[in-house]
VOMITI-739088 format. One record per residue (C-alpha): residue number from 1; residue in three letters; x, y, z. Coordinates in nm, 2 decimals. Each point is the difference from the previous one (the first is absolute). Last residue first. Example, Ala and Ser with C-alpha at 12.3 -4.5 7.8 and 13.67 -1.06 7.14 Angstrom:
2
- nr, rest, x, y, z
- 2, ser, 1.37, -0.11, 0.71 $
- 1, ala, -0.14, -0.34, 0.07 $
// end
This chain:
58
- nr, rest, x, y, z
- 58, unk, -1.61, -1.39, -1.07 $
- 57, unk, 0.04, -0.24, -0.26 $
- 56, unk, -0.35, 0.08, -0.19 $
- 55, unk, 0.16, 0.38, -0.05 $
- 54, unk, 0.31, -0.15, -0.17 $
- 53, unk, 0.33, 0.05, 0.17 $
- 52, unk, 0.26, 0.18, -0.08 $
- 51, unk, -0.03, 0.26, 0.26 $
- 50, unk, -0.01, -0.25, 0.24 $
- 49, unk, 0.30, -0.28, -0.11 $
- 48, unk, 0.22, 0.31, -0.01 $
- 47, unk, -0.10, 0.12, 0.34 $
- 46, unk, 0.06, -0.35, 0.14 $
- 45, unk, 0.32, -0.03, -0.19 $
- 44, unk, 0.11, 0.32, 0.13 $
- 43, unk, -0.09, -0.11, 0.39 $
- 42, unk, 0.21, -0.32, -0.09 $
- 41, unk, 0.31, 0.15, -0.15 $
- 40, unk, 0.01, 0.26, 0.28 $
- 39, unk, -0.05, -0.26, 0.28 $
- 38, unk, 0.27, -0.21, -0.23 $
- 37, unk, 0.25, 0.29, 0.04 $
- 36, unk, -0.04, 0.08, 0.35 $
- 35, unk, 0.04, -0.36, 0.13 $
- 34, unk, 0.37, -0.02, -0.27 $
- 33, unk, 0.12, 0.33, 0.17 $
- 32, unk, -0.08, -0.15, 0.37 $
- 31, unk, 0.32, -0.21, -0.01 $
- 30, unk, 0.21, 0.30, -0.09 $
- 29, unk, -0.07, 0.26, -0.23 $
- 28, unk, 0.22, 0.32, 0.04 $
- 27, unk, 0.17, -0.10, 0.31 $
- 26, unk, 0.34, 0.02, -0.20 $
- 25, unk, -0.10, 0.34, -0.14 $
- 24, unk, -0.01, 0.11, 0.40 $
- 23, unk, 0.30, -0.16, 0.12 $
- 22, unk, 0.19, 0.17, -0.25 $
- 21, unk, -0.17, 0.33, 0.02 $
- 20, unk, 0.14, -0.05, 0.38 $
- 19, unk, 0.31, -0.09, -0.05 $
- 18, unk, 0.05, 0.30, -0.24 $
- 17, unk, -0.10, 0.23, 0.27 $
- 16, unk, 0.24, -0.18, 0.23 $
- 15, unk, 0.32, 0.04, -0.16 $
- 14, unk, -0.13, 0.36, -0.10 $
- 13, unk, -0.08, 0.11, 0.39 $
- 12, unk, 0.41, -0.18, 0.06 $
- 11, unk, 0.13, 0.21, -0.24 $
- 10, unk, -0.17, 0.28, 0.09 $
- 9, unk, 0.15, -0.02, 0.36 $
- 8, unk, 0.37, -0.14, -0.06 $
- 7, unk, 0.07, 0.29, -0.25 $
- 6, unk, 0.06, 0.27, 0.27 $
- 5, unk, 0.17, -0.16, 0.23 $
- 4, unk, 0.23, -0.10, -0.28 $
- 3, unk, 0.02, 0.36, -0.14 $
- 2, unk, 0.11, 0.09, 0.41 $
- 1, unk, 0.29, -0.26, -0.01 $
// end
């Protein structure tokens, strides 16, 4: 019975650990992923659209 005693406390801290790095690649994104990806896509259009353009269309 003492190698069970024994067991029950790591396996319960790795049970958990990989519930955790499950929850967290899970919340990876979300709602607010698709916001934060068309702020980027607009702030490096703006910077595209400047540095391309001419010196009259600034």
């Amino acid at each position: 019975m003492d190698y069970i005693s024994a067991i029950v406390p790591p396996l319960v801290m790795a049970v958990l650990f990989t519930a955790l790095i499950v929850t967290i690649v899970r919340n990876q994104g979300g709602a607010n992923k698709a916001k934060e990806d068309a702020a980027v896509d607009a702030a490096l259009a703006a910077a595209d659209a400047s540095r391309t353009a001419t010196p009259e269309e600034r």
